[in-house]
VOLO-794503 format. One record per residue (C-alpha): residue in three letters; x, y, z. Coordinates in Angstrom, 1 decimal. Each point is the difference from the previous one (the first is absolute). Layout:
<zavos>
  residuo      xx      yy      zz
      Ala       X       Y       Z
...
</zavos>
This chain:
<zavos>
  residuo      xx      yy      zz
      Unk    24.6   -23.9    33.9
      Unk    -1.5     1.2    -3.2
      Unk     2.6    -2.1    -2.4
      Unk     0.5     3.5    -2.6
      Unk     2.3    -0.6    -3.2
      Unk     2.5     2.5     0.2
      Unk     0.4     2.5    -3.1
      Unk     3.2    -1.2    -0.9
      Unk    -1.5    -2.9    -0.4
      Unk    -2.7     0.5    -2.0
      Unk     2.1     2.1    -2.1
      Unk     2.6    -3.0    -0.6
      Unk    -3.6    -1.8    -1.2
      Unk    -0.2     3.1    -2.5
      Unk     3.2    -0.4    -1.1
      Unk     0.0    -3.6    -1.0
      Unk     0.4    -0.2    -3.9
      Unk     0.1    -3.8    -2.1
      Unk    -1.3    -3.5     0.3
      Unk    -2.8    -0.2     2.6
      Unk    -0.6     4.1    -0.1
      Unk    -2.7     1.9    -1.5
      Unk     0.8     1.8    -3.5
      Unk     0.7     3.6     0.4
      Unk    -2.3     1.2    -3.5
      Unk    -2.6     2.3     0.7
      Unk     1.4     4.0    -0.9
      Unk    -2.3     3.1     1.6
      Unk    -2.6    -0.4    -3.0
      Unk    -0.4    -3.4     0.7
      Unk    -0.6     0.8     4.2
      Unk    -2.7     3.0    -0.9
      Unk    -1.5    -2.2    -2.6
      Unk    -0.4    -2.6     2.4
      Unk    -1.6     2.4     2.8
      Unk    -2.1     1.1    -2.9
      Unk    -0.9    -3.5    -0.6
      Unk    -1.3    -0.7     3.1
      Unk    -1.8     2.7     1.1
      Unk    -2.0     1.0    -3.0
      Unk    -2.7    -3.0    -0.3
      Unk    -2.8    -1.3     1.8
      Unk     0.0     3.0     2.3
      Unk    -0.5     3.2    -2.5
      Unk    -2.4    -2.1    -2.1
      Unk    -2.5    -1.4     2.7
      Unk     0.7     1.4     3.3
      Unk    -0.2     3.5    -1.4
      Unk    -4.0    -0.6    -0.9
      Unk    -0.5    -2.1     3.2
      Unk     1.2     2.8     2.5
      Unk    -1.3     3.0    -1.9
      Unk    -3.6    -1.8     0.5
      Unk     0.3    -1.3     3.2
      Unk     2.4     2.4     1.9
      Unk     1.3     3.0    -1.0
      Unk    -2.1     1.3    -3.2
      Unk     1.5     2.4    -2.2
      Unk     2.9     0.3     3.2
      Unk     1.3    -3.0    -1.0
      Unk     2.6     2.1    -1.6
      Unk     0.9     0.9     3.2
      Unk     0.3    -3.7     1.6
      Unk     2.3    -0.8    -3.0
      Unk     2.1     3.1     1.2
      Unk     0.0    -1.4     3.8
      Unk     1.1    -3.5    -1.0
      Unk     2.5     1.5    -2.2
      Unk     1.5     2.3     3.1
      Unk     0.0    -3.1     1.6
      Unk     2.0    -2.2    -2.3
      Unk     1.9     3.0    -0.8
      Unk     1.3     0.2     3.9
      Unk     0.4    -4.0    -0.2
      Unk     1.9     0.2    -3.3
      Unk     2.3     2.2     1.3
      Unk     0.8    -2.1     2.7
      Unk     0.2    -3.4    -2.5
      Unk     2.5     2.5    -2.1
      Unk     2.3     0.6     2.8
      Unk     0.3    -3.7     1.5
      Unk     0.1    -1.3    -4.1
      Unk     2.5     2.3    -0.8
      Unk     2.1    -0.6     3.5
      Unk    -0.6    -3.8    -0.3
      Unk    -0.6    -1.2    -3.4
      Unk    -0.7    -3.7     1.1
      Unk    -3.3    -1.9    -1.1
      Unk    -3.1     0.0     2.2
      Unk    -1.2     3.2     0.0
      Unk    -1.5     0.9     3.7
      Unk     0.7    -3.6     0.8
      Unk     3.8     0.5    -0.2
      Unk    -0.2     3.8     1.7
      Unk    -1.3    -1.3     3.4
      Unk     1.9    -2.9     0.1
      Unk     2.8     2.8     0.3
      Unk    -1.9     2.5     2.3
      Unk    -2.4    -1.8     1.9
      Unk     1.3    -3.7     0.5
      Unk    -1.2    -3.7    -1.1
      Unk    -3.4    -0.2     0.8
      Unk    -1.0     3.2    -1.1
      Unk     1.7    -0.5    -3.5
      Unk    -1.6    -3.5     0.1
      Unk    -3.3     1.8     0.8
      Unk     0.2     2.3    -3.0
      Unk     0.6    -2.4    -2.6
      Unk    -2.7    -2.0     0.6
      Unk    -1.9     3.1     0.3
      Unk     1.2     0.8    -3.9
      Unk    -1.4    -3.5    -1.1
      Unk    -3.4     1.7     0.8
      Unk     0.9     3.0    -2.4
      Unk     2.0    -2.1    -3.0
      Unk    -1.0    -3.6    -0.4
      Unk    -3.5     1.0     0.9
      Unk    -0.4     3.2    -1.6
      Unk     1.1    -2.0    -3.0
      Unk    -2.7    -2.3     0.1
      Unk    -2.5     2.7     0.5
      Unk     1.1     2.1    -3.1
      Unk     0.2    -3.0    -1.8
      Unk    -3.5    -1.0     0.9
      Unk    -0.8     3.7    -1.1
      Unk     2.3    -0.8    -3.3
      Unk    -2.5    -2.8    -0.9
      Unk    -3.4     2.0     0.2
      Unk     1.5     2.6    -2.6
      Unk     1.5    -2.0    -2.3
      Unk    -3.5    -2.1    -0.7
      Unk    -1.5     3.6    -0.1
      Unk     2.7     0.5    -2.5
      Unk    -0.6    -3.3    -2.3
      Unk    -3.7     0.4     0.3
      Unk     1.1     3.4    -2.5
      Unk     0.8    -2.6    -2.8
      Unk    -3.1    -1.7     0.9
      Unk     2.2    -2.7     1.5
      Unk    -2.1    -1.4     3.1
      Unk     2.2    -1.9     3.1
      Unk    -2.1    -2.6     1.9
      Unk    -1.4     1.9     3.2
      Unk     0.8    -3.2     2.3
      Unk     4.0     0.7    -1.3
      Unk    -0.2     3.3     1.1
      Unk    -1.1    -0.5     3.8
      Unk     1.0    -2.1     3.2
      Unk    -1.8    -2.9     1.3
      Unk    -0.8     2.5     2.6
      Unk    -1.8     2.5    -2.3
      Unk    -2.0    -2.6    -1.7
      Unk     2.7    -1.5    -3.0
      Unk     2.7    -2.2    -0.3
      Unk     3.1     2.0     0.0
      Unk     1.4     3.3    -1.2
      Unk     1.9    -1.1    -2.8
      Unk     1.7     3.0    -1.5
      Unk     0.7     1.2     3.5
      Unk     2.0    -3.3     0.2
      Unk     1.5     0.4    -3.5
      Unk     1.5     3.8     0.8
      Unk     1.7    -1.3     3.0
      Unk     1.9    -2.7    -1.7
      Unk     0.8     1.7    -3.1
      Unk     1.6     3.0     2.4
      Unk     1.8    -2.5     2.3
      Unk     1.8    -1.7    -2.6
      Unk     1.1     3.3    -1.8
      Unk     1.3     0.8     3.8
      Unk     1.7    -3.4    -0.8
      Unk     1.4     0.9    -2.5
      Unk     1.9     2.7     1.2
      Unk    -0.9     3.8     1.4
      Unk     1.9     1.6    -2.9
      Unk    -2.5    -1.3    -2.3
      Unk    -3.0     0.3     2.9
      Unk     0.9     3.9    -0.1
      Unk     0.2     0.7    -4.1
      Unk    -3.7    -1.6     0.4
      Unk    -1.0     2.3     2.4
      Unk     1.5     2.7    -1.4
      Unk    -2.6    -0.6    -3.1
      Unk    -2.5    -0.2     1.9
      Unk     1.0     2.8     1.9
      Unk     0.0     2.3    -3.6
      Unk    -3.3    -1.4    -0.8
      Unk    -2.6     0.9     3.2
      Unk     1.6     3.1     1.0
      Unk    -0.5     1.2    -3.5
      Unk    -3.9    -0.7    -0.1
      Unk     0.4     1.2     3.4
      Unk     1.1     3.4    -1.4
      Unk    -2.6    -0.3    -2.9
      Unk    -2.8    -0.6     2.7
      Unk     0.9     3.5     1.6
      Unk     0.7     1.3    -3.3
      Unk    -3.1    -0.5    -1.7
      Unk    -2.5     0.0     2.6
      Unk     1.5     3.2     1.2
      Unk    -2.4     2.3    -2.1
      Unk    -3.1    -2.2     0.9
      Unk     0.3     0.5     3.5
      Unk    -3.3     1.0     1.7
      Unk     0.7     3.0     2.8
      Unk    -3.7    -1.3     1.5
      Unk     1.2    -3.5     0.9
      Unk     3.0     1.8     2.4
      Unk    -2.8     1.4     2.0
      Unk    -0.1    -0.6     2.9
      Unk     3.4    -0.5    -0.4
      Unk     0.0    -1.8     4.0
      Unk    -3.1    -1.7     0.4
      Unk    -1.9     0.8     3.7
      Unk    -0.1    -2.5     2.8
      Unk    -2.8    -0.1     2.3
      Unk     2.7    -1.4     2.7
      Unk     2.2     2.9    -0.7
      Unk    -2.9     2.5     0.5
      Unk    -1.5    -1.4     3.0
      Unk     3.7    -0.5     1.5
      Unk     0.7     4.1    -0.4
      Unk    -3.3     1.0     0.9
      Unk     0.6    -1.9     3.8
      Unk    -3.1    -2.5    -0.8
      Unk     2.6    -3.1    -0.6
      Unk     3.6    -0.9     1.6
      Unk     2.6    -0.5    -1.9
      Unk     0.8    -3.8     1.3
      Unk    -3.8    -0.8    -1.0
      Unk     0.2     1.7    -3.3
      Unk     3.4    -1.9    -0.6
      Unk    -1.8    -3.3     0.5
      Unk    -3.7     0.7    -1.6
      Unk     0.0    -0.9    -4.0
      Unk     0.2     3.9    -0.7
      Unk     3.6     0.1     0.4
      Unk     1.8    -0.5    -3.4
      Unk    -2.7     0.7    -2.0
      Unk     0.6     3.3    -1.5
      Unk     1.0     3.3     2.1
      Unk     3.7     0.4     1.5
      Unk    -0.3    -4.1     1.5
      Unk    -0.9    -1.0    -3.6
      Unk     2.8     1.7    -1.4
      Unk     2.8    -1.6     2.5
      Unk    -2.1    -3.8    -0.5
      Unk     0.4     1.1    -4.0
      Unk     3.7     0.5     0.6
      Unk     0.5    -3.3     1.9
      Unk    -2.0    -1.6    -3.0
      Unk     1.6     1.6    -2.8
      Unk     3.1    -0.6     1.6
      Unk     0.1    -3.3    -2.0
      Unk     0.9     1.9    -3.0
      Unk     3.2     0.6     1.5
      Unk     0.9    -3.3     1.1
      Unk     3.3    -1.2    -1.5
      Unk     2.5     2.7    -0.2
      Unk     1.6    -1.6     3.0
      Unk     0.3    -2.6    -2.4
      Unk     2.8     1.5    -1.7
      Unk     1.9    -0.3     2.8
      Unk     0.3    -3.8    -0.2
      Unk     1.7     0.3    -2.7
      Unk     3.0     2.1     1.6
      Unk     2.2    -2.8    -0.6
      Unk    -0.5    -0.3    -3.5
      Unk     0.1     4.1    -1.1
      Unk     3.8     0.4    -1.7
      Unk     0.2     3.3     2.3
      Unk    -2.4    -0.4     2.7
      Unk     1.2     2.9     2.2
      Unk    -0.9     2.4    -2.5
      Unk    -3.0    -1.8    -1.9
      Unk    -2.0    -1.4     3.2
      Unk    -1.1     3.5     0.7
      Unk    -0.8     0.7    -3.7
      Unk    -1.8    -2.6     0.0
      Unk    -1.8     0.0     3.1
      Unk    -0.5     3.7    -0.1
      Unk    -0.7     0.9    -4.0
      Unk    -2.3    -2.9     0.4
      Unk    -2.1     1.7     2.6
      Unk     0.1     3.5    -1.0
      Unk    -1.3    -1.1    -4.2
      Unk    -2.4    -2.5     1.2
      Unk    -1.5     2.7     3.0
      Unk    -0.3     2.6    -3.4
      Unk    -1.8    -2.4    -2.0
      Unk    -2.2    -1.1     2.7
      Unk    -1.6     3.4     0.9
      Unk    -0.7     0.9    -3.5
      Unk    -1.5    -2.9    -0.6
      Unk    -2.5    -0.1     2.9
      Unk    -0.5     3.7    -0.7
      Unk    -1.0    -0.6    -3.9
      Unk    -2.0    -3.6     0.9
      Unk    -1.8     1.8     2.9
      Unk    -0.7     3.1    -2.4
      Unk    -1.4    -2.3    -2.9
      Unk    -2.4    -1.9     1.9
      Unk    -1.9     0.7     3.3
      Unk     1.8    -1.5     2.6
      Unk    -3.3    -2.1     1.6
      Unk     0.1    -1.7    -3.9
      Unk     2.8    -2.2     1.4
      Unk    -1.7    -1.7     2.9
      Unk     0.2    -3.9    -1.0
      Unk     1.8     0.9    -3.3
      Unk     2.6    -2.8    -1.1
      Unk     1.2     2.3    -2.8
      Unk     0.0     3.2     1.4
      Unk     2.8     1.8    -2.4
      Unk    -2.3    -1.5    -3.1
      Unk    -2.9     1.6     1.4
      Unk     1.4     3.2     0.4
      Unk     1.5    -0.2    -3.8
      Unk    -2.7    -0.3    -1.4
      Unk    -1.5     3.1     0.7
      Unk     3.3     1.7    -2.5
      Unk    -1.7    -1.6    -3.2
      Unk     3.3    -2.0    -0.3
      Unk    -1.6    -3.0     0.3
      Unk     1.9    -1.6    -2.7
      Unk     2.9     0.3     2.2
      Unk    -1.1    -2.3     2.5
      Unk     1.9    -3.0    -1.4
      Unk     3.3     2.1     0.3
      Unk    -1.0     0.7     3.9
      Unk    -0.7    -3.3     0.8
      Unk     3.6    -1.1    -1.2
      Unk     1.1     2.9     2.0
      Unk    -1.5    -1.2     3.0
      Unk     1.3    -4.3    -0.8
      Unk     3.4     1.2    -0.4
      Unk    -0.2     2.0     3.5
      Unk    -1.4    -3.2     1.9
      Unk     2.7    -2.2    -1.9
      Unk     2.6     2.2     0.8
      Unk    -1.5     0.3     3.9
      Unk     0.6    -3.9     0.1
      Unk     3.0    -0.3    -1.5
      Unk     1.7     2.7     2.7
      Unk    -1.9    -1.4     2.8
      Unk     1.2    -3.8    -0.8
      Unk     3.8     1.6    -0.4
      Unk    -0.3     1.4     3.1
      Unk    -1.1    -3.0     1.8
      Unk     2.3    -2.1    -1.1
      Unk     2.8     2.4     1.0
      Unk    -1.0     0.3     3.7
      Unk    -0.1    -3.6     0.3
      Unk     3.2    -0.4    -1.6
      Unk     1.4     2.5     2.7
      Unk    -2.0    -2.0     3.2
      Unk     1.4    -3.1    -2.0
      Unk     3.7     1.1     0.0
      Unk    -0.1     0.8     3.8
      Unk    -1.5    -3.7     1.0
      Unk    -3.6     1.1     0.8
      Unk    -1.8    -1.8    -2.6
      Unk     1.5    -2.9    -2.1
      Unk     3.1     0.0    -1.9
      Unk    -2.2    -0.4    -3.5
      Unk    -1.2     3.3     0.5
      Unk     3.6     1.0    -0.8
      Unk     1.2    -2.1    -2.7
      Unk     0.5     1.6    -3.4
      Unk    -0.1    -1.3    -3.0
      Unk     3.6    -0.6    -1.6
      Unk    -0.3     2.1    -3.2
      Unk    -2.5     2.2     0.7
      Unk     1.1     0.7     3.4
      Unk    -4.0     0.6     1.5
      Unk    -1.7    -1.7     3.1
      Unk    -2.0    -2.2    -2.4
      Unk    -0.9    -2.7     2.6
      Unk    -1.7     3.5     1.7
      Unk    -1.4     1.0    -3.1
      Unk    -1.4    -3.5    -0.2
      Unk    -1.1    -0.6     3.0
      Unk    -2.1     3.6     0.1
      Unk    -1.7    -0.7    -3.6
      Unk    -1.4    -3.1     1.5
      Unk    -1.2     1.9     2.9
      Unk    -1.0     3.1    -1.1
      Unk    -1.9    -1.9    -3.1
      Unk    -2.1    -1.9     2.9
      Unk    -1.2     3.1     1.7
      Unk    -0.8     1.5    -3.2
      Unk    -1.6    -2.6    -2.2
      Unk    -1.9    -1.7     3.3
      Unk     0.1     2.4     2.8
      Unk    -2.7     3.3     0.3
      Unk     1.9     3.2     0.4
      Unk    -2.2     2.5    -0.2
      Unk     0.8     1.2     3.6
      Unk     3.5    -0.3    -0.5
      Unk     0.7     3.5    -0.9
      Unk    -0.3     1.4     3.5
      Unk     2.3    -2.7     1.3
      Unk     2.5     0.3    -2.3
      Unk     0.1     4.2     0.6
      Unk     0.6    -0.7     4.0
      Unk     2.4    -2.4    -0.5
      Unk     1.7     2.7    -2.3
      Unk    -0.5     2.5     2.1
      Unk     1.4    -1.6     3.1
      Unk     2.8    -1.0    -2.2
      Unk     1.0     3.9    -0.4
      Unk    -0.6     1.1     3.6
      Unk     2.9    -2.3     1.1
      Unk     2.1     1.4    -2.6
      Unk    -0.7     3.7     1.2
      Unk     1.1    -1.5     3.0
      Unk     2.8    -1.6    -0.8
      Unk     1.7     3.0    -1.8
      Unk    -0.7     1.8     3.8
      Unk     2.2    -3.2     1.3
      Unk     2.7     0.1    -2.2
      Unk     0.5     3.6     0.2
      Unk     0.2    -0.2     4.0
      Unk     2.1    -3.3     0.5
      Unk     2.3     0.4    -3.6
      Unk    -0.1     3.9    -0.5
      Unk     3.7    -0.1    -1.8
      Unk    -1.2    -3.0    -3.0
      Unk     0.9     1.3    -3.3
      Unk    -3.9     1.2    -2.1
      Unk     0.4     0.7    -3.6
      Unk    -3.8     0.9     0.8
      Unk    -0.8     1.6     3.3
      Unk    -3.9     0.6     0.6
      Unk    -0.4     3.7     0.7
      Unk    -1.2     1.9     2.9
      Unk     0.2    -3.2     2.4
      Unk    -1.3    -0.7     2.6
      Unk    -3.2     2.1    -1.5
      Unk    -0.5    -2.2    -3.1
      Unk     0.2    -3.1     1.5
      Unk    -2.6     0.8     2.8
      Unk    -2.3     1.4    -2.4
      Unk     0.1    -3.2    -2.0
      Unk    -0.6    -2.1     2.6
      Unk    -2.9     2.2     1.3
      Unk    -1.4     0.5    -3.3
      Unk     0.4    -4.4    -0.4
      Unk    -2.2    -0.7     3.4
      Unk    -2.4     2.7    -1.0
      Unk    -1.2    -1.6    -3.2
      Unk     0.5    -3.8     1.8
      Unk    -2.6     1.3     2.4
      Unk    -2.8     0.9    -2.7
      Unk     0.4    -2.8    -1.5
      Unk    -2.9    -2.8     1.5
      Unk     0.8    -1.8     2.9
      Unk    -0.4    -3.3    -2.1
      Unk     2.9     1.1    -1.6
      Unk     2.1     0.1     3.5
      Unk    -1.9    -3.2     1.0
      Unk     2.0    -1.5    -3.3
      Unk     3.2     1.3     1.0
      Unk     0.0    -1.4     3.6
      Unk    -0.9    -3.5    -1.5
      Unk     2.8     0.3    -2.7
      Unk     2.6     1.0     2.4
      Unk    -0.8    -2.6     2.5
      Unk     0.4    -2.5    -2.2
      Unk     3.7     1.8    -0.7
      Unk     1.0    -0.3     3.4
      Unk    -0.8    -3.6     0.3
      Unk     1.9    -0.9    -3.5
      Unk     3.0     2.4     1.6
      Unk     0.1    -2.4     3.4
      Unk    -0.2    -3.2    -2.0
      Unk     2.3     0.2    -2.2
      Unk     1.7     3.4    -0.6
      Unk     1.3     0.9     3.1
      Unk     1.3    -3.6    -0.1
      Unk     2.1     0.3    -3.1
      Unk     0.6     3.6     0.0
      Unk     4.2     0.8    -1.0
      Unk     0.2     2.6     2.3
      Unk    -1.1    -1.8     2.9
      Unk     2.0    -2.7    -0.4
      Unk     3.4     1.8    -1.0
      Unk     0.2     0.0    -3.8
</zavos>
């Protein structure tokens, strides 16, 4: 027996209003400026340098355009289930409906891989700029403050110091959590837009060309010398050519990381079956705009081998405008993106676990909320202690490609959940239907595993041992105490 909630159900969860509910607060603005929040960050201003010079070249502009398709398939998916069930826990909640217990129980620890983690890598990220950024006013932060144990310090201090200021704003209450992020929204995507703006007219045509970099692999594989199985194993594959282009998508699909986010949130937008998909949607589509142009004017200002090993690739690429005095203005861009990343991320977290919470698989103190303020601050809590460990002690400079195939495993199962639902509950009432079904959903799916498999087998290696661990957490104590099971 797979132990489903039913959608009536789940949407007599939705409609639970008062004491012991989350606050219904967050208007369509508020649900694109939190997709906005969390997409636009440690992705566009790192990954974009890292993939150009390792992957994809000039093409990266292309990757960018496959993960988008990608997410945009996905997102349509997330639109229709947010919409149809505007209940907390994102992709959590959705296969506890379509696919059963386990499954659900599988994808929410699956999303701790994307949110508490991805949080503690931005905010690791976070730290690195913001000394860059003090070091402008000639202020100079200890080095051993700045890195791990690990890495040869003591601890990453301001790493630490982001994570707790941003889980006690989430305390606080997500009304005032989303005017922050609405700010910082307003201030990156406008030296976003100044980036393109300005270094538009200093692009270099030369530095497009070749706009795909050859591979050997590729070459020897048309011209019969080389099978494709060997050429899909040997170190050739991914760097540059068509492979280098798909590995660049399943790298720069990081950028796009957290516009399921918005979705955890359903049960706190004041009209969620109109504003999930605005969010979800209008999220995707400004943040896929903003992303090519970007990587099409950074690629065109600098050569794209100038950003192997570069830590600041968007400064190197600035400076060749002459607008140097503008840096200062880029690296607050680029803070508020990473704070905003973390903020979103640790929101999200906090909400699936409240969800998993409130159905008996984890601990009743995942669920509690605070009187006034009505959030899961014992969550919130819980995660900044976490979450600051992993980044002020923990080396995450791998943890990139695990968070993107935990992500992207995350989105396959909702593709296939909105194929379920349509088959077993065809006659459920969608404000939002995804179009052109079953096409879209297949094509997510397919487009999903396609960019899991370029990423490095380390990265599935990571995976197996994270979910293994889920499944014996699951047996020893969720499946025990699950509501469902035991006829709650």
């Amino acid at each position: 027996m797979l132990f489903k909630k039913s959608i009536p159900q789940l949407l007599a969860e939705a409609n639970e209003s008062g004491e012991g509910t989350l606050k219904r607060s967050l208007s369509s603005f508020n649900l694109v400026a939190l997709g906005v929040g969390a997409i636009i960050g440690a992705g566009l201003f790192s990954l974009t340098g890292i993939a150009a010079a390792d992957n994809a070249g000039p093409a990266v502009i292309l990757s960018f355009i496959i993960a988008a398709v990608g997410c945009g398939f996905a997102g349509l998916c997330y639109a229709e289930f947010a919409s149809m069930i505007p209940v907390a826990g994102s992709a959590y909640t959705y296969s506890y409906a379509t696919m059963g217990e386990f499954m659900a129980w599988i994808i929410g620890w699956d999303l701790v891989l994307e949110y508490a983690l991805g949080a503690a890598t931005v905010a690791s990220s976070w730290s690195q700029y913001f000394s860059q950024f003090l070091l402008e006013f000639g202020i100079h932060f200890p080095a051993e403050l700045l890195h791990g144990p690990w890495e040869g310090g003591i601890v990453n201090l301001p790493a630490i110091i982001i994570v707790c200021l941003l889980s006690l704003l989430l305390m606080k209450g997500t009304k005032d959590s989303s005017a922050v992020n609405n700010v910082l929204v307003i201030v990156k995507v406008a030296v976003v837009l100044i980036f393109i703006v300005l270094g538009w007219s200093f692009i270099n045509p030369a530095n497009h060309q070749p706009f795909i970099p050859a591979n050997p692999g590729e070459d020897a594989v048309k011209a019969g010398t080389k099978g494709f199985f060997e050429f899909f194993s040997s170190p050739d594959f991914g760097h540059f050519g068509i492979s280098g282009i798909l590995r660049g998508a399943g790298v720069v699909f990081f950028a796009f990381i957290g516009f399921d986010a918005v979705s955890t949130a359903a049960q706190e937008a004041k009209n969620p079956q109109k504003g999930m998909p605005i969010g979800i949607i209008g999220s995707l589509v400004v943040c896929t705009l903003l992303y090519v142009l970007f990587s099409y004017v950074m690629t065109g200002l600098e050569n794209y081998t100038k950003f192997a090993g570069d830590a600041k690739p968007v400064a190197t690429a600035f400076a060749q405008t002459g607008y140097s005095f503008l840096n200062r203005f880029l690296m607050i861009a680029i803070l508020a993106g990473y704070t905003s990343v973390i903020l979103v991320l640790l929101l999200g977290q906090s909400r699936v676990f409240y969800s998993m919470s409130k159905d008996g698989l984890l601990p009743k103190l995942f669920s509690d909320l605070h009187t006034k303020n009505q959030t899961p601050w014992k969550t919130n809590l819980l995660f900044m202690v976490f979450v600051s460990i992993f980044a002020g002690f923990v080396p995450v400079s791998d943890l990139g490609h695990m968070v993107s195939i935990g992500t992207l495993f995350a989105f396959s199962l909702v593709c296939i959940g909105v194929l379920i639902l349509r088959k077993t509950e065809p006659d459920l009432q969608r404000p939002f239907r995804t179009p052109w079904v079953p096409l879209v959903p297949i094509l997510g799916i397919l487009v999903c595993v396609l960019m899991m498999a370029s990423l490095p087998i380390v990265s599935w290696e990571r995976l197996g041992i994270w979910m293994v661990l889920g499944v014996v957490i699951y047996y020893a104590y969720s499946k025990k105490h699950s509501k469902i099971r035991n006829g709650q």
